[in-house]
VEXDRENMI-404748 format. One line per 5 residues: for each residue y, z, x of C-alpha. Coordinates in Angstrom, 1 decimal. Layout:
<rs>
Y Z X  ... $
</rs>
This chain:
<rs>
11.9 -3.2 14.9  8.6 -1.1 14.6  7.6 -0.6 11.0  4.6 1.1 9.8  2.6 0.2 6.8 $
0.2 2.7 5.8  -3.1 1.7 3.3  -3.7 2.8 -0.3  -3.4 6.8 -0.3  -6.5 8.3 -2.0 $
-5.8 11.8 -3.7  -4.9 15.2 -2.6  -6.4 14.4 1.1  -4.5 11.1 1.8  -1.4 12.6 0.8 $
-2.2 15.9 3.1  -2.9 13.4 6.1  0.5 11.3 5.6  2.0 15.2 6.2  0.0 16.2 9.2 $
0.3 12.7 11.0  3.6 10.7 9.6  6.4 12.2 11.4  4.4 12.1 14.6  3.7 8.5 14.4 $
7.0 8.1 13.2  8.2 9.4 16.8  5.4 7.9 19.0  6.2 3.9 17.9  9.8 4.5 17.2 $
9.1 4.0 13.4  12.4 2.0 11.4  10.6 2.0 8.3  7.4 3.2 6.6  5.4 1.8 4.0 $
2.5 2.6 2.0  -0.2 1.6 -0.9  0.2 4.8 -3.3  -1.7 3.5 -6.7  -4.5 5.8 -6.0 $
-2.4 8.9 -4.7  -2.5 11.4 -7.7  -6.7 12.4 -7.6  -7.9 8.8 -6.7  -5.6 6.6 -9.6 $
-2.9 5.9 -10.3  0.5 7.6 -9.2  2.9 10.5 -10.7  6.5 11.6 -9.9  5.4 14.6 -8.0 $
2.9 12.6 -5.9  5.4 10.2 -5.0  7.8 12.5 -4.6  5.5 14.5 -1.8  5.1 10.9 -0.5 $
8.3 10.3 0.0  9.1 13.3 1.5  6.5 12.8 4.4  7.8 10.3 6.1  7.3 7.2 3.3 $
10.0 5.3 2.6  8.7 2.8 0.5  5.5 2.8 -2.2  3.9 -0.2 -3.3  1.1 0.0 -5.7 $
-1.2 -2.3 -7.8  -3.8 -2.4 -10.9  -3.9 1.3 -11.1  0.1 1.6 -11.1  0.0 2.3 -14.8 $
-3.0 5.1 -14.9  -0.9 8.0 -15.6  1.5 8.4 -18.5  4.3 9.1 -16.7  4.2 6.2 -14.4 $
6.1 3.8 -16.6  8.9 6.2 -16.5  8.6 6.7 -12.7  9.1 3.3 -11.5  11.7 2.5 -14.1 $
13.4 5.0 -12.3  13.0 5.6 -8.7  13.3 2.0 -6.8  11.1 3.3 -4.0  8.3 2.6 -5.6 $
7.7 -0.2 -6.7  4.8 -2.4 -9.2  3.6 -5.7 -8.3  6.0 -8.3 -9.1  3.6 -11.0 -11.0 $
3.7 -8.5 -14.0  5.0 -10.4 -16.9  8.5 -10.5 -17.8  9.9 -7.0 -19.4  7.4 -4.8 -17.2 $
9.1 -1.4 -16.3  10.4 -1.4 -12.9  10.7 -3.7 -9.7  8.3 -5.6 -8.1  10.4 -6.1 -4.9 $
13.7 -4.9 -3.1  15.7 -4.5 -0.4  15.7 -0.9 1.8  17.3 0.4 4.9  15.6 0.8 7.7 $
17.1 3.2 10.5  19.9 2.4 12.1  21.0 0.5 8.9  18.9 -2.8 9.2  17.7 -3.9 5.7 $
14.4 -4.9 5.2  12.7 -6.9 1.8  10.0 -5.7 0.4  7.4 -7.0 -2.5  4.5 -6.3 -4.0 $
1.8 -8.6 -5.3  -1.3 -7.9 -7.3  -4.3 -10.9 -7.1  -5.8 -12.3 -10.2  -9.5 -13.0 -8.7 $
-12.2 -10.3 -10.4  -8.9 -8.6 -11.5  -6.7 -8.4 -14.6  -5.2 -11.9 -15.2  -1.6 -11.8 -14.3 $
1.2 -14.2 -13.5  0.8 -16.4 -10.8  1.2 -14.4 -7.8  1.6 -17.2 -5.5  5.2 -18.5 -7.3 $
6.4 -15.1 -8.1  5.6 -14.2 -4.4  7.2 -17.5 -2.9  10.5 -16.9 -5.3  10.7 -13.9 -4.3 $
10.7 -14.0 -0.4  13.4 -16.5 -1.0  15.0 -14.8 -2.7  15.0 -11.2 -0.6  15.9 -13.6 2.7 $
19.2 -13.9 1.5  19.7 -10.4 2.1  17.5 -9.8 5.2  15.3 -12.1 7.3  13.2 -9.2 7.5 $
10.5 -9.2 4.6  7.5 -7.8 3.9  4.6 -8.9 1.4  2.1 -6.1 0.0  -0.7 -8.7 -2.1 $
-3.0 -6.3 -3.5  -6.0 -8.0 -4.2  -9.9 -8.0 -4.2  -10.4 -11.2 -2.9  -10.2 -12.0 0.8 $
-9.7 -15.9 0.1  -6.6 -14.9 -2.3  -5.2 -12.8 0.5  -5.4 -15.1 3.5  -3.9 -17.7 0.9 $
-0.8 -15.8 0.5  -0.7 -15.3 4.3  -0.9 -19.3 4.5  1.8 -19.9 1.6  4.4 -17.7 3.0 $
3.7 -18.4 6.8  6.8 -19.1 8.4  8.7 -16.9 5.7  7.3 -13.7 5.1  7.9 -11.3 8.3 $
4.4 -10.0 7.2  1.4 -10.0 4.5  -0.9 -7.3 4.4  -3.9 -6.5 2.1  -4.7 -3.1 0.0 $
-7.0 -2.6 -2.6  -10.4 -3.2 -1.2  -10.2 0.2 1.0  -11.8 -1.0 3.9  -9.9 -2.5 7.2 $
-10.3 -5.6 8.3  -10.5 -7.2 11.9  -8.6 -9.7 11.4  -5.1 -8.9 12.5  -3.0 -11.5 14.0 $
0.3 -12.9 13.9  -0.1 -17.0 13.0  1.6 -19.6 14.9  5.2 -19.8 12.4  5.7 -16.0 13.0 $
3.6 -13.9 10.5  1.7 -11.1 10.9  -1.5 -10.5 8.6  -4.4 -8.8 7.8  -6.8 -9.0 5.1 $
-7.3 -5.4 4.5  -4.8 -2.4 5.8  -7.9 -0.1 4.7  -8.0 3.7 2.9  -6.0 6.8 3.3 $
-8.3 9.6 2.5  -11.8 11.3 2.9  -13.7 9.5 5.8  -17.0 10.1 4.8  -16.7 8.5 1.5 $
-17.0 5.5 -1.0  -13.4 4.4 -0.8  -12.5 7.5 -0.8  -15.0 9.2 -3.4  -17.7 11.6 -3.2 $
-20.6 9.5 -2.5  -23.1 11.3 -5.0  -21.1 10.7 -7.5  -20.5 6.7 -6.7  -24.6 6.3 -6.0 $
-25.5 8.5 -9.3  -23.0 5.8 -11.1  -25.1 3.0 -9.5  -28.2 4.3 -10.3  -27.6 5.2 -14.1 $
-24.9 3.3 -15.1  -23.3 6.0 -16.7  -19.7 7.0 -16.9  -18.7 9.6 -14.2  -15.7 11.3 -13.2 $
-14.5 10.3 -10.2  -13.4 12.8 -7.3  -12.4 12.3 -4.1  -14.5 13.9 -1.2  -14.2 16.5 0.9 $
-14.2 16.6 4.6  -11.9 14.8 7.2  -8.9 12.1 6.7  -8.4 8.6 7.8  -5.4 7.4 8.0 $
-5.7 3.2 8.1  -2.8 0.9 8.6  -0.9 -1.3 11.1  1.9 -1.2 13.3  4.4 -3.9 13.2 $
6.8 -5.6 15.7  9.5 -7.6 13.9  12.6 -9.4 15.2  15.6 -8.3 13.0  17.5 -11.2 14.3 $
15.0 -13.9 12.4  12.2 -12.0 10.8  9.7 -13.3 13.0  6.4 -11.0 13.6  6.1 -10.2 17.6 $
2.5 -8.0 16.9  0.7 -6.1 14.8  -1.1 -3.1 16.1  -4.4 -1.7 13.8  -4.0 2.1 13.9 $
-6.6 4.6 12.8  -6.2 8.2 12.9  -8.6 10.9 11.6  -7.2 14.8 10.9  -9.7 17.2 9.3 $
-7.9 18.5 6.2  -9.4 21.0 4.3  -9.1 20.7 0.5  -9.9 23.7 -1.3  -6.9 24.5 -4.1 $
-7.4 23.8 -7.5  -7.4 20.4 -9.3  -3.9 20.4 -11.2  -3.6 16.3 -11.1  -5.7 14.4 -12.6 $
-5.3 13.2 -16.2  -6.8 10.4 -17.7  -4.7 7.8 -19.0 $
</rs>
């Protein structure tokens, strides 16, 4: 089984490069199931019906997301109701939404999925290492196939999770930090990991940002309003091999593919929380 798992979307031009390239990759690796990062989808944070609903509709089948689930308004209401997209499980008890679940891949196989969010120089949650062992256990009674989104800035906090659930996740994969890592492998007991899936958005950016902006922040310290840039799309992630039959990782394949996509309509998304 070939999955592909697609890093955090950054505005209007991530989601326009999921739409030029996702069906085509879809056919070139035989594609069961796609998954991607969407907390920054809707103008750089956070995440609204309509985004995820143009997500969706390009090829995604799942959306995990992160600290900056809850940016828009509307988002508590979205992941209370769609169970595509989900909000990292270690929120505390009576959070809107799932932080997991189970999904059909094609040809019927179901595959788990969860979604983690760190605690190092982040927001402190619940512990994401129990929540994320429970809940792998728990998903492998439905599929041996399952998949582990921990969202995090830390790179020690990720690899942990990759070491904790080694053996029993098919796969854990960072997003947040924006920037792929080199690190790719599949460890001994049958998981495939990587620090860092990396960005989908502008290329020549700060994680997806105009740069101006981002320096002028650093050099003032005032408040600024964030945009993404302009210019040509990355699309960052990783290709997966999986055995349905035990949930053990074969590969992982990075995969990095740039589409120029111009970006010239009208700001209609953003909206501070």
């Amino acid at each position: 089984m070939k999955i592909l798992v697609i890093g955090d979307i950054v505005g209007r031009p991530g989601r326009r490069a999921l739409q030029e390239l996702v069906p085509g990759l879809r056919r070139e690796y035989g594609i069961a199931l796609t998954i991607a990062n969407g907390e920054n989808a809707a103008h750089g944070f956070g995440i609204t019906r309509d985004v995820a609903q143009e997500i969706l509709a390009a090829g995604v089948d799942v959306i995990t997301t992160g600290n900056h689930v809850w940016n828009k308004k509307e988002a508590e209401r979205l992941v209370a109701e769609e169970p595509r997209v989900l909000r990292p499980a270690n929120f505390p008890p009576g959070t809107p939404g799932a932080g997991s679940g189970v999904y059909p891949a094609a040809g019927g196989q179901p595959v788990g999925v969860v979604n983690l969010c760190g605690r190092i120089f982040m927001e402190p949650l619940d512990c994401p290492f129990r929540v994320g062992r429970a809940e792998v256990e728990r998903l492998r009674q439905a599929t041996p196939v399952v998949l582990v989104d921990m969202h995090a800035e830390a790179t020690s906090e990720k690899l942990a999770m990759v070491w904790h659930l080694d053996g029993q996740a098919s796969a854990v994969f960072g997003t947040h930090t924006h920037v792929a890592t080199a690190d790719a492998r599949v460890t001994p007991r049958g998981t495939a990991a990587i620090s860092d899936l990396g960005m989908t958005g502008p290329r020549d950016s700060i994680l997806g940002i105009a740069p101006e902006v981002v320096v002028r922040r650093f050099l003032t310290q005032m408040p600024m309003r964030f945009d993404p840039a302009p210019g040509p799309v990355v699309l960052s992630g990783v290709v997966l091999d999986i055995d349905e039959a035990n949930g053990r990782a074969r590969g992982i394949e990075r995969l990095e593919r740039t589409v120029g996509v111009p970006d010239t309509e009208p700001d209609t998304e953003r909206e501070d929380p």
